[in-house]
Predicted model as a PDB file, atoms N, CA, C, CB and O in Angstrom, pLDDT in the B-factor column:
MODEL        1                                                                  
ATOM      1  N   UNK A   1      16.985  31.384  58.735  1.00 54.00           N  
ATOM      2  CA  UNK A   1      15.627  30.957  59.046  1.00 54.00           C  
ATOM      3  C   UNK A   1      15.493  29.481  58.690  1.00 54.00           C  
ATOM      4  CB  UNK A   1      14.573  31.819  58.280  1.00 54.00           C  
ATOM      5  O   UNK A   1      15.602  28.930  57.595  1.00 54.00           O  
ATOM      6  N   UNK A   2      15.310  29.136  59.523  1.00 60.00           N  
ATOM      7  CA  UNK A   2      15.119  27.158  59.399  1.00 60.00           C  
ATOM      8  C   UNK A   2      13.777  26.954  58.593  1.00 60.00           C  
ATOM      9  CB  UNK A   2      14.822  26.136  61.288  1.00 60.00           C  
ATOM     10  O   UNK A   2      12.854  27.722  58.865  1.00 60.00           O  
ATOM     11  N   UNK A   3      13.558  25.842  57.478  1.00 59.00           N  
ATOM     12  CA  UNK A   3      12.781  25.811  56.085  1.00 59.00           C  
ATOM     13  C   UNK A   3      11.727  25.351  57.050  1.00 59.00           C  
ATOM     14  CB  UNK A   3      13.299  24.750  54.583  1.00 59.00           C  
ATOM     15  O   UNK A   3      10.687  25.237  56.402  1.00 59.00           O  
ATOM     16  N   UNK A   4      11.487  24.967  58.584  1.00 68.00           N  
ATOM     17  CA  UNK A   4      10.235  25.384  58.964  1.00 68.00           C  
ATOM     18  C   UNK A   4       9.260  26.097  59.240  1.00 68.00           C  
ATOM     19  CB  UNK A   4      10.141  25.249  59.314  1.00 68.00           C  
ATOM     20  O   UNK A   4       8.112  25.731  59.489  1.00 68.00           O  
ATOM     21  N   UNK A   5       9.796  27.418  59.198  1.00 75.00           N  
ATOM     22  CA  UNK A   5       9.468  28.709  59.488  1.00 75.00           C  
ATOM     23  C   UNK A   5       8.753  29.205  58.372  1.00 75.00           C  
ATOM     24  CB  UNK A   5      10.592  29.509  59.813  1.00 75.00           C  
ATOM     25  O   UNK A   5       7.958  30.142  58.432  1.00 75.00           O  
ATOM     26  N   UNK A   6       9.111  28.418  57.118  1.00 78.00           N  
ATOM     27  CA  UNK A   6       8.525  28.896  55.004  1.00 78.00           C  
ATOM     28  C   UNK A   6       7.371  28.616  54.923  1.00 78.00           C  
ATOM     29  CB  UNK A   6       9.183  27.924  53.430  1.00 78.00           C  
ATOM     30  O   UNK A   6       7.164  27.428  54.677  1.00 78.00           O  
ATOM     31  N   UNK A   7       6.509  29.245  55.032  1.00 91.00           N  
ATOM     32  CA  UNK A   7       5.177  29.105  54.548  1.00 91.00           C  
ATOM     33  C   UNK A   7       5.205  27.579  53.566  1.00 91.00           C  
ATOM     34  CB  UNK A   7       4.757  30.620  53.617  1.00 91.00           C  
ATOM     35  O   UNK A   7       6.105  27.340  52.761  1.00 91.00           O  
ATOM     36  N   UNK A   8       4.051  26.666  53.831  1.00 92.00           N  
ATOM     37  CA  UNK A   8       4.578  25.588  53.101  1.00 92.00           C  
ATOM     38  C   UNK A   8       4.018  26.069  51.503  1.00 92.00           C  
ATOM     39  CB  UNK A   8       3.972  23.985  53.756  1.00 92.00           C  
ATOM     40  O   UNK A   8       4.458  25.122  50.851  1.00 92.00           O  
ATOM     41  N   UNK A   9       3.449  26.798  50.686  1.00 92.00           N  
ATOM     42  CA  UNK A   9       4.012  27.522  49.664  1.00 92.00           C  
ATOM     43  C   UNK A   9       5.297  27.522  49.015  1.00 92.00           C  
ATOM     44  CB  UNK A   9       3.910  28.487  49.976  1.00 92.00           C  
ATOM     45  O   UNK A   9       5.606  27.112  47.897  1.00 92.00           O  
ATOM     46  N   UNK A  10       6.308  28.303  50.335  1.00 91.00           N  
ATOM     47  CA  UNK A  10       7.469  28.875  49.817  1.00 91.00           C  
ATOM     48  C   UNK A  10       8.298  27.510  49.775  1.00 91.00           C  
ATOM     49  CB  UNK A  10       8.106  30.159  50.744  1.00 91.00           C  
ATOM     50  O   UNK A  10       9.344  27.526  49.126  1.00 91.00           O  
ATOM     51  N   UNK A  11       7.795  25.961  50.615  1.00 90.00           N  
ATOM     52  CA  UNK A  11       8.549  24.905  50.833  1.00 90.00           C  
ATOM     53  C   UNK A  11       8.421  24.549  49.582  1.00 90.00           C  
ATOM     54  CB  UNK A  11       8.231  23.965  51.869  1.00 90.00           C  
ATOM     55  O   UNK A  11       9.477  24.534  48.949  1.00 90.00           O  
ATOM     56  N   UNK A  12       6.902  24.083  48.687  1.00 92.00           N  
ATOM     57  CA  UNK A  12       6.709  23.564  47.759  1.00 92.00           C  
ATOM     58  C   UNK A  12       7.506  24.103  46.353  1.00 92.00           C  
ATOM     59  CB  UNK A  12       5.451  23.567  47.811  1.00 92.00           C  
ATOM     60  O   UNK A  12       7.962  23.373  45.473  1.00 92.00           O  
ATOM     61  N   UNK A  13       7.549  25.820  46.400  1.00 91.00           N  
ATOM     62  CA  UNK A  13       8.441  26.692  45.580  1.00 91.00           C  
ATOM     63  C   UNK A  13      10.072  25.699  45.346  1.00 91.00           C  
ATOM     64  CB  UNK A  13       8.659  28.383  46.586  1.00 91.00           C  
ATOM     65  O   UNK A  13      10.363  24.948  44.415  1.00 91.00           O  
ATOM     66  N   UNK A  14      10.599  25.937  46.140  1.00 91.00           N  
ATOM     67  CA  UNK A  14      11.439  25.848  46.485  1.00 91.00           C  
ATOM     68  C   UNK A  14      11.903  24.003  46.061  1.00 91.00           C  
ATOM     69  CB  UNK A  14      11.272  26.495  47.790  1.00 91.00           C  
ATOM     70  O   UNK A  14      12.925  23.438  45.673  1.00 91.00           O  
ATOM     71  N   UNK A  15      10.667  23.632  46.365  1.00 93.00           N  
ATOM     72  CA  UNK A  15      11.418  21.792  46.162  1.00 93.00           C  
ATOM     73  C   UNK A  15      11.035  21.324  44.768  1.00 93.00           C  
ATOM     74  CB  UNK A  15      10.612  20.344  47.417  1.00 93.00           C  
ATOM     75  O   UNK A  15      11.443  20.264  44.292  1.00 93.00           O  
ATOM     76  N   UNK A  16      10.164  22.239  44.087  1.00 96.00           N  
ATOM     77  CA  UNK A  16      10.243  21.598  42.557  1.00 96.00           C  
ATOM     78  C   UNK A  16      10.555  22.850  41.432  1.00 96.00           C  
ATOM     79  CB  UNK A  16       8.582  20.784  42.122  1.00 96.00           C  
ATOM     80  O   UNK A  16      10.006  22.962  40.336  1.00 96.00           O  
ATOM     81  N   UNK A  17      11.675  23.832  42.059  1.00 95.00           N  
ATOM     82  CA  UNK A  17      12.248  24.753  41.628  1.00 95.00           C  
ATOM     83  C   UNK A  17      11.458  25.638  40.413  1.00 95.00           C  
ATOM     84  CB  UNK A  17      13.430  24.193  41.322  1.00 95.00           C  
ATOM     85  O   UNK A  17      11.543  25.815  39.198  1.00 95.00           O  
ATOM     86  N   UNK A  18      10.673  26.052  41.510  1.00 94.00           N  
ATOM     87  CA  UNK A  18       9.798  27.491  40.090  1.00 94.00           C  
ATOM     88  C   UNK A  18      10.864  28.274  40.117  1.00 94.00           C  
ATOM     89  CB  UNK A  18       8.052  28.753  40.562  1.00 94.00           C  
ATOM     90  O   UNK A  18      11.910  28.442  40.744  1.00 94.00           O  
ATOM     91  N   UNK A  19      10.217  28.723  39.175  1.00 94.00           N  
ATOM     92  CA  UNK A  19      11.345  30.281  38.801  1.00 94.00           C  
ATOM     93  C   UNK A  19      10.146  31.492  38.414  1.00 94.00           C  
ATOM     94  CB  UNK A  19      12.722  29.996  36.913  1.00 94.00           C  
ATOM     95  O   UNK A  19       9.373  31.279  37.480  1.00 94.00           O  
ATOM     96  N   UNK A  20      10.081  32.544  39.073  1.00 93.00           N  
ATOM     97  CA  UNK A  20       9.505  34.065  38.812  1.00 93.00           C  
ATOM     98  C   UNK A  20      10.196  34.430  37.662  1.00 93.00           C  
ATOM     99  CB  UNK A  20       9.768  35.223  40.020  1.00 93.00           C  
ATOM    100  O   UNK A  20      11.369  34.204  37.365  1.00 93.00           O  
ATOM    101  N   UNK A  21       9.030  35.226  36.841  1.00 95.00           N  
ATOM    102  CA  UNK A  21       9.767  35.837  35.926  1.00 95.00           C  
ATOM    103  C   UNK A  21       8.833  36.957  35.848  1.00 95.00           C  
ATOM    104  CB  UNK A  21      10.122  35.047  34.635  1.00 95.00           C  
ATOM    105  O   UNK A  21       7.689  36.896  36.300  1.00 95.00           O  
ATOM    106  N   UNK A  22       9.416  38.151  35.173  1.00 95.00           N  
ATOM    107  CA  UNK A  22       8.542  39.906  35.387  1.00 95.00           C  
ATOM    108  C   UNK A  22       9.241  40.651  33.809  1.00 95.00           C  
ATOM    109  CB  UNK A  22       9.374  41.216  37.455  1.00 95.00           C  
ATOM    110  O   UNK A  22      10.170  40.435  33.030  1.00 95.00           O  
ATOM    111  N   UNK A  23       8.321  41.440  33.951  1.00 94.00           N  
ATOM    112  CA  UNK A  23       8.780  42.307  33.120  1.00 94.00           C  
ATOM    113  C   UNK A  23       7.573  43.365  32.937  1.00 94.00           C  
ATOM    114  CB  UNK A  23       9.274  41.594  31.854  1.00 94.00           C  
ATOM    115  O   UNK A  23       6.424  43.111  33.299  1.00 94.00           O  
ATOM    116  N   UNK A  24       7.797  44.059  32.593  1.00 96.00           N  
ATOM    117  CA  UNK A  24       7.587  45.846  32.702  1.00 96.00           C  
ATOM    118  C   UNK A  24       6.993  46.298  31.556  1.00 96.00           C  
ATOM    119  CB  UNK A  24       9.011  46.794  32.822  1.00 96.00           C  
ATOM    120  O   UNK A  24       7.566  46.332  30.467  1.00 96.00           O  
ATOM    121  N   UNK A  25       5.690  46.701  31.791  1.00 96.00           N  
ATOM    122  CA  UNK A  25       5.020  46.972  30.992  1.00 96.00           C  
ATOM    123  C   UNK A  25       4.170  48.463  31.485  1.00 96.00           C  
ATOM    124  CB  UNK A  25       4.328  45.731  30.718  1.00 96.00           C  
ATOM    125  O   UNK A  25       3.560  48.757  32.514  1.00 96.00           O  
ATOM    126  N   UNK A  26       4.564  49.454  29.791  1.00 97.00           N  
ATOM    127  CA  UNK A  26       4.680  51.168  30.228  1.00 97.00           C  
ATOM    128  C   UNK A  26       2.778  51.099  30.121  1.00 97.00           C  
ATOM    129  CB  UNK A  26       5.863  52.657  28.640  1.00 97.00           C  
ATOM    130  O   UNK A  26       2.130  50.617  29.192  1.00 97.00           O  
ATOM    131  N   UNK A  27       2.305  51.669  31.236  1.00 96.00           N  
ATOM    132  CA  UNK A  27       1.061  51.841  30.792  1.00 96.00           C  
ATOM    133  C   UNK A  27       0.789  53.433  29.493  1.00 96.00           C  
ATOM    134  CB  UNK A  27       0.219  51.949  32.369  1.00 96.00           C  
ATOM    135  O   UNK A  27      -0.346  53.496  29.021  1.00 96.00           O  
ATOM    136  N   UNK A  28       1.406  54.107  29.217  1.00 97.00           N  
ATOM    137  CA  UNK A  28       1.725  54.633  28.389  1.00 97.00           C  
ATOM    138  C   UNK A  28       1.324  54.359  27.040  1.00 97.00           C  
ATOM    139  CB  UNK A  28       2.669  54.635  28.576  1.00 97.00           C  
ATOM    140  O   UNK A  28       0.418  54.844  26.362  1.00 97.00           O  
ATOM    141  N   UNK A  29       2.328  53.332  26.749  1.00 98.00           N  
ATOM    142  CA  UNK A  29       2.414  52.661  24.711  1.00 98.00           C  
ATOM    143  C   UNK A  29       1.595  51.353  24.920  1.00 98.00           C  
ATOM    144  CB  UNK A  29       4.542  52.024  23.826  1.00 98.00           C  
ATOM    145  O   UNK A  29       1.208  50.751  23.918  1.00 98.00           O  
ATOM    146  N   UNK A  30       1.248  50.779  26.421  1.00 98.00           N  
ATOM    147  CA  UNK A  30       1.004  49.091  26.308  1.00 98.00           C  
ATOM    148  C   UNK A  30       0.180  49.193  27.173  1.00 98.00           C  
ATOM    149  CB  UNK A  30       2.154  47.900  26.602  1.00 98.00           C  
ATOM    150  O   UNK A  30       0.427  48.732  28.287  1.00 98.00           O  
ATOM    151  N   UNK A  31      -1.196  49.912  26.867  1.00 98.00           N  
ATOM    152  CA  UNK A  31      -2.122  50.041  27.703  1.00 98.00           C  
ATOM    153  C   UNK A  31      -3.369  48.646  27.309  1.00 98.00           C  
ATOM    154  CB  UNK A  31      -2.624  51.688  27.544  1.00 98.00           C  
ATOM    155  O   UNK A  31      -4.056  47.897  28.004  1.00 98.00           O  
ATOM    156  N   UNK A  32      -3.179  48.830  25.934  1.00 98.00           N  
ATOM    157  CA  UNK A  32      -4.067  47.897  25.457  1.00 98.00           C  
ATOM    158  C   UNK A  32      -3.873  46.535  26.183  1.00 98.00           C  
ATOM    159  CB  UNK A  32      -3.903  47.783  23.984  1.00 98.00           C  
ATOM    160  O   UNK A  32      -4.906  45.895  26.381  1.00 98.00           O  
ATOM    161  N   UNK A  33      -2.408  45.867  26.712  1.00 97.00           N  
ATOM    162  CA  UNK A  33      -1.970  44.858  26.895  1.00 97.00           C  
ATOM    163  C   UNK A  33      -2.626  45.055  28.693  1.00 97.00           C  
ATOM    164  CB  UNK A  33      -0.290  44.708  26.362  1.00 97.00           C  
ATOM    165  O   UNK A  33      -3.452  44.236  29.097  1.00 97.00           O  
ATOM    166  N   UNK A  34      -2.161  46.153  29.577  1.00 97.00           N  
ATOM    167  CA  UNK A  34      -2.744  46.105  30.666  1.00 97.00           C  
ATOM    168  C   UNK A  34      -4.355  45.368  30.897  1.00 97.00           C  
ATOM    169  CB  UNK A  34      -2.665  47.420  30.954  1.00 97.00           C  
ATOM    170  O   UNK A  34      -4.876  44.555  31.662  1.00 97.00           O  
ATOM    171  N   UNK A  35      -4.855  46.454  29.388  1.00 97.00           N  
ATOM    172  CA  UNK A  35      -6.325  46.171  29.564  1.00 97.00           C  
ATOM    173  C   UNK A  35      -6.199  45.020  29.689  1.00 97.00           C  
ATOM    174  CB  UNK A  35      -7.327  46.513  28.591  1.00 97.00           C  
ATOM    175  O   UNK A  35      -6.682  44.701  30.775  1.00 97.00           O  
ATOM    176  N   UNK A  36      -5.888  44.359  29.278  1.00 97.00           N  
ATOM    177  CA  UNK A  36      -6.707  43.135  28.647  1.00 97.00           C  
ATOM    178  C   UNK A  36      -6.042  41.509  29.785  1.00 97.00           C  
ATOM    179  CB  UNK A  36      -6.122  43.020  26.423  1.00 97.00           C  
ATOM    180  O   UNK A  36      -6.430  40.344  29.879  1.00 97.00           O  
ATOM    181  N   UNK A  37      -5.007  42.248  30.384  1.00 97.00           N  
ATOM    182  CA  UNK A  37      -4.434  41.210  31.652  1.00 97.00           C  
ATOM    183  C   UNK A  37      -5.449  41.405  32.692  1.00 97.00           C  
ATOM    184  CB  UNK A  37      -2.786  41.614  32.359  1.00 97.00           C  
ATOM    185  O   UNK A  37      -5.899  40.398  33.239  1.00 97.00           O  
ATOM    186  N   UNK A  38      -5.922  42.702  33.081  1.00 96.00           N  
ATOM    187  CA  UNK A  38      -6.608  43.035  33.878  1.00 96.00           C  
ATOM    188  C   UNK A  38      -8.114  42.685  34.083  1.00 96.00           C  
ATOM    189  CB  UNK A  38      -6.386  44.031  33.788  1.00 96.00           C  
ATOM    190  O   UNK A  38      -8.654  42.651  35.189  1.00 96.00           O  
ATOM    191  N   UNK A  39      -8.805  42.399  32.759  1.00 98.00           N  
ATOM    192  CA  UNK A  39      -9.673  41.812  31.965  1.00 98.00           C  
ATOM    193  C   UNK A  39     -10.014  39.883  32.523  1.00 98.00           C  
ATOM    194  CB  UNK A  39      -8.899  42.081  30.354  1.00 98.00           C  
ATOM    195  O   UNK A  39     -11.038  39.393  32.997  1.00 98.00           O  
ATOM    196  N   UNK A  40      -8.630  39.217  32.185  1.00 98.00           N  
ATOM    197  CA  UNK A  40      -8.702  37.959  32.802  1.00 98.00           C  
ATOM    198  C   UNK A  40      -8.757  37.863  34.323  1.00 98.00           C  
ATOM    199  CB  UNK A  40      -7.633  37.253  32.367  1.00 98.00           C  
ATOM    200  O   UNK A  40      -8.237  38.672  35.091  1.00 98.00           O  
ATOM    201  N   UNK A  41      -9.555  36.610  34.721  1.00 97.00           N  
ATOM    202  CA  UNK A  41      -9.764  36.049  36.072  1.00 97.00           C  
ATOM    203  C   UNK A  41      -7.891  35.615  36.227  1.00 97.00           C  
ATOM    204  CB  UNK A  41     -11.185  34.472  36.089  1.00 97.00           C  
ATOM    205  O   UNK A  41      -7.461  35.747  37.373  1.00 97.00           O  
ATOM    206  N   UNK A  42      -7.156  35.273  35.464  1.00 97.00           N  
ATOM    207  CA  UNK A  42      -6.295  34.128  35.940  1.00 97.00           C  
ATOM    208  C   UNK A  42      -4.857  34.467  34.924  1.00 97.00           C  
ATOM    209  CB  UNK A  42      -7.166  32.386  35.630  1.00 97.00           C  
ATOM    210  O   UNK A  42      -4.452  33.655  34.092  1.00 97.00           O  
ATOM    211  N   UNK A  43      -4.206  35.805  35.176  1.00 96.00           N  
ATOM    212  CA  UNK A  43      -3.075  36.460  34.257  1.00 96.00           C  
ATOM    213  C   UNK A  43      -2.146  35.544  34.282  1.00 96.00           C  
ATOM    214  CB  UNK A  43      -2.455  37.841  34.681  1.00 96.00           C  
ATOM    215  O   UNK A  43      -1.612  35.634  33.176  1.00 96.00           O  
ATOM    216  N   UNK A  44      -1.321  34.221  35.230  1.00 96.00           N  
ATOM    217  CA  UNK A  44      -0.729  33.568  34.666  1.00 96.00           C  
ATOM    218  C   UNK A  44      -1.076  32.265  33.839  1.00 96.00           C  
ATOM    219  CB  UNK A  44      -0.093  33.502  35.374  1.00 96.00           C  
ATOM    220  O   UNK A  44      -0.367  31.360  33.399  1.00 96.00           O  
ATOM    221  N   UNK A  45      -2.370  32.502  33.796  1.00 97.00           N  
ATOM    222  CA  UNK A  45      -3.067  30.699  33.104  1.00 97.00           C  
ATOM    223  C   UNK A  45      -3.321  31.290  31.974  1.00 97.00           C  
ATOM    224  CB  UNK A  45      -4.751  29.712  33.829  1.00 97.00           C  
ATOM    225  O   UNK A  45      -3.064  30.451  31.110  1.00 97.00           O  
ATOM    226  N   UNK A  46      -3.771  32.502  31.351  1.00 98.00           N  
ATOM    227  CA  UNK A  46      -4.000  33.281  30.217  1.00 98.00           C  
ATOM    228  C   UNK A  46      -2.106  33.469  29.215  1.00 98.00           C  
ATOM    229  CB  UNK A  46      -4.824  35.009  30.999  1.00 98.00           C  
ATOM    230  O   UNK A  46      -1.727  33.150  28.088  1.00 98.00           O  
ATOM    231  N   UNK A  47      -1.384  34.179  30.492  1.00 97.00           N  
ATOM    232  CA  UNK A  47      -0.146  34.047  29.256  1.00 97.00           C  
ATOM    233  C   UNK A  47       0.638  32.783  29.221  1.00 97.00           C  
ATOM    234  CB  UNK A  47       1.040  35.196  29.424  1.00 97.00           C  
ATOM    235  O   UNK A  47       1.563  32.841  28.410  1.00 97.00           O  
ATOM    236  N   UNK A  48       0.536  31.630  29.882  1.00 97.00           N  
ATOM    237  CA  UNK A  48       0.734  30.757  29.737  1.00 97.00           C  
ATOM    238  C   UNK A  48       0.564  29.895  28.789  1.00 97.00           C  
ATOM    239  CB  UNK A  48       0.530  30.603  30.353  1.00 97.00           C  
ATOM    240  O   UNK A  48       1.497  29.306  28.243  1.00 97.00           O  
ATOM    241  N   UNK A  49      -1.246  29.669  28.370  1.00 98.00           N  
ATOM    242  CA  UNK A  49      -1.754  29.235  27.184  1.00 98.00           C  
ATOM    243  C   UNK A  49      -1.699  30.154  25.951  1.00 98.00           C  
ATOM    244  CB  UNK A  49      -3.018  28.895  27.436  1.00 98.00           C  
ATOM    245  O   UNK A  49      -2.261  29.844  24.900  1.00 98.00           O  
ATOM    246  N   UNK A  50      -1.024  31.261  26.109  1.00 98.00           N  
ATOM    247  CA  UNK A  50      -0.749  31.680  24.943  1.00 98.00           C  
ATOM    248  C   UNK A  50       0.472  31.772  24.601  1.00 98.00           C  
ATOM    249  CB  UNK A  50      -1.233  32.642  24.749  1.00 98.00           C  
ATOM    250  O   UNK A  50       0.723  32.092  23.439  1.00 98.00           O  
ATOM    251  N   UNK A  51       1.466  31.530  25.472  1.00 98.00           N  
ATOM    252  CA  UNK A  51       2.760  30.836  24.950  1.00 98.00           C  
ATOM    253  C   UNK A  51       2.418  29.171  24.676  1.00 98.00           C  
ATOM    254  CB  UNK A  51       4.077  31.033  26.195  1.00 98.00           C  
ATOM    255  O   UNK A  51       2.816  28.799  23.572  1.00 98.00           O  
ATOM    256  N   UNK A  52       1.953  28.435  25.249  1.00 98.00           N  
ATOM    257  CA  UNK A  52       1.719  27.169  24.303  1.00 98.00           C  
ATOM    258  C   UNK A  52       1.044  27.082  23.351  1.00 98.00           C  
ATOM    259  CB  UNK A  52       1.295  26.256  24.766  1.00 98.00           C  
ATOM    260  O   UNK A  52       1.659  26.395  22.535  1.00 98.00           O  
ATOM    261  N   UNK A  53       0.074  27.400  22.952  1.00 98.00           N  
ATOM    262  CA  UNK A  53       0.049  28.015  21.633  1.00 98.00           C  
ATOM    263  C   UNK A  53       0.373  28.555  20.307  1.00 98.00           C  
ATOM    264  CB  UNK A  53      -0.081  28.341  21.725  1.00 98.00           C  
ATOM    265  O   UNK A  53       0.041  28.402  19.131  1.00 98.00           O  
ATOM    266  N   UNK A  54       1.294  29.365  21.138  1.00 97.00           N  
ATOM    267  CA  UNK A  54       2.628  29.899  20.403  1.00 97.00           C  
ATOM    268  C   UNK A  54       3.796  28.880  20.084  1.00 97.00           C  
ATOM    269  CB  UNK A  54       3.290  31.005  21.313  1.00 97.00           C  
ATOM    270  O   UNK A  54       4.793  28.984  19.369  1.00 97.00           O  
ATOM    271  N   UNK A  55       3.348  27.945  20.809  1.00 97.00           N  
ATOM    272  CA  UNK A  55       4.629  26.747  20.972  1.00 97.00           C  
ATOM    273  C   UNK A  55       3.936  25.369  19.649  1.00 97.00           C  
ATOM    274  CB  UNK A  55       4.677  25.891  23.292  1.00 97.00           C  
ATOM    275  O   UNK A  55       4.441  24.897  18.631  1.00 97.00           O  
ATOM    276  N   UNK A  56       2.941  25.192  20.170  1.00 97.00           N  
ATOM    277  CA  UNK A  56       1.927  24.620  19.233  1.00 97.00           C  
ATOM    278  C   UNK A  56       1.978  24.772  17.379  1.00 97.00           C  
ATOM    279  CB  UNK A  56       0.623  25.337  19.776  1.00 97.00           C  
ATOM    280  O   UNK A  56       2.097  23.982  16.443  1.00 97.00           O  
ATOM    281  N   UNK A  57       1.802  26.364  17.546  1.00 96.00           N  
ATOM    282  CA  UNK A  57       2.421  26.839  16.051  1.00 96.00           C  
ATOM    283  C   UNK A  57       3.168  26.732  15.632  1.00 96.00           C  
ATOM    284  CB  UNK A  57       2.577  27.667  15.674  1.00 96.00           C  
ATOM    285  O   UNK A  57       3.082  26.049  14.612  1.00 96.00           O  
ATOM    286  N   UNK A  58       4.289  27.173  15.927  1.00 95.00           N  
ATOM    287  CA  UNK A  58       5.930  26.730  15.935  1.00 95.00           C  
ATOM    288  C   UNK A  58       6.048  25.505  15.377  1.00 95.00           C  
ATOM    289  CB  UNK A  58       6.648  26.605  17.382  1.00 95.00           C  
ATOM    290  O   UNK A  58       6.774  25.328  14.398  1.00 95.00           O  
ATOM    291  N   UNK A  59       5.358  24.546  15.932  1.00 94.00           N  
ATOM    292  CA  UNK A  59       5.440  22.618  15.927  1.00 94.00           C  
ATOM    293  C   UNK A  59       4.982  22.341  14.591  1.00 94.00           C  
ATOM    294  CB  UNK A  59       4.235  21.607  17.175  1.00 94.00           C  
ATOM    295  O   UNK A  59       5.477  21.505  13.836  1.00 94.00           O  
ATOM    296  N   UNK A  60       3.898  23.178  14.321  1.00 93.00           N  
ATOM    297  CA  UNK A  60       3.313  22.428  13.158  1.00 93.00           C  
ATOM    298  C   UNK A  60       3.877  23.343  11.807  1.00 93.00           C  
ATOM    299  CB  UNK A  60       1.466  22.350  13.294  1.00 93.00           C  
ATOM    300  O   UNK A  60       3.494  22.946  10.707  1.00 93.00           O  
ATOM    301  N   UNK A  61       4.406  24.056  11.834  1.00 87.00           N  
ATOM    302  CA  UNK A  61       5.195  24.468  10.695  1.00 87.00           C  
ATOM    303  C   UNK A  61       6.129  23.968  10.202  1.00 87.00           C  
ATOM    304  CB  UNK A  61       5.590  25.366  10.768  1.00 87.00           C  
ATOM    305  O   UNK A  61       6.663  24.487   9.222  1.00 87.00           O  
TER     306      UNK A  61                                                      
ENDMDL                                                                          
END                                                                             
């Protein structure tokens, strides 16, 4: 498929190399965690700022 055919999305993806990342969460034992993704307007701007944060802490110790 010729990179004209890529949604220009998938062009922009692609030219400043994101990377997907996932992982699996049991609604079962980690329901509380569902809740509360499900809860936010914006699930990657929420765990995002809470890994910098997390990064933040780290720094000042």
């Amino acid at each position: 498929m010729s990179k004209e055919k890529y949604a220009p999305q998938e062009r922009y993806r692609e030219k400043v190399g994101m990377v997907q990342i996932k992982m699996n969460v049991s609604p079962k034992t980690e329901k509380d965690i569902l809740d509360k993704l499900e809860s936010v307007p914006n699930k990657a701007g929420y765990i995002k700022q809470l890994i910098r944060q997390d990064i933040a802490r780290q720094k000042s110790k």
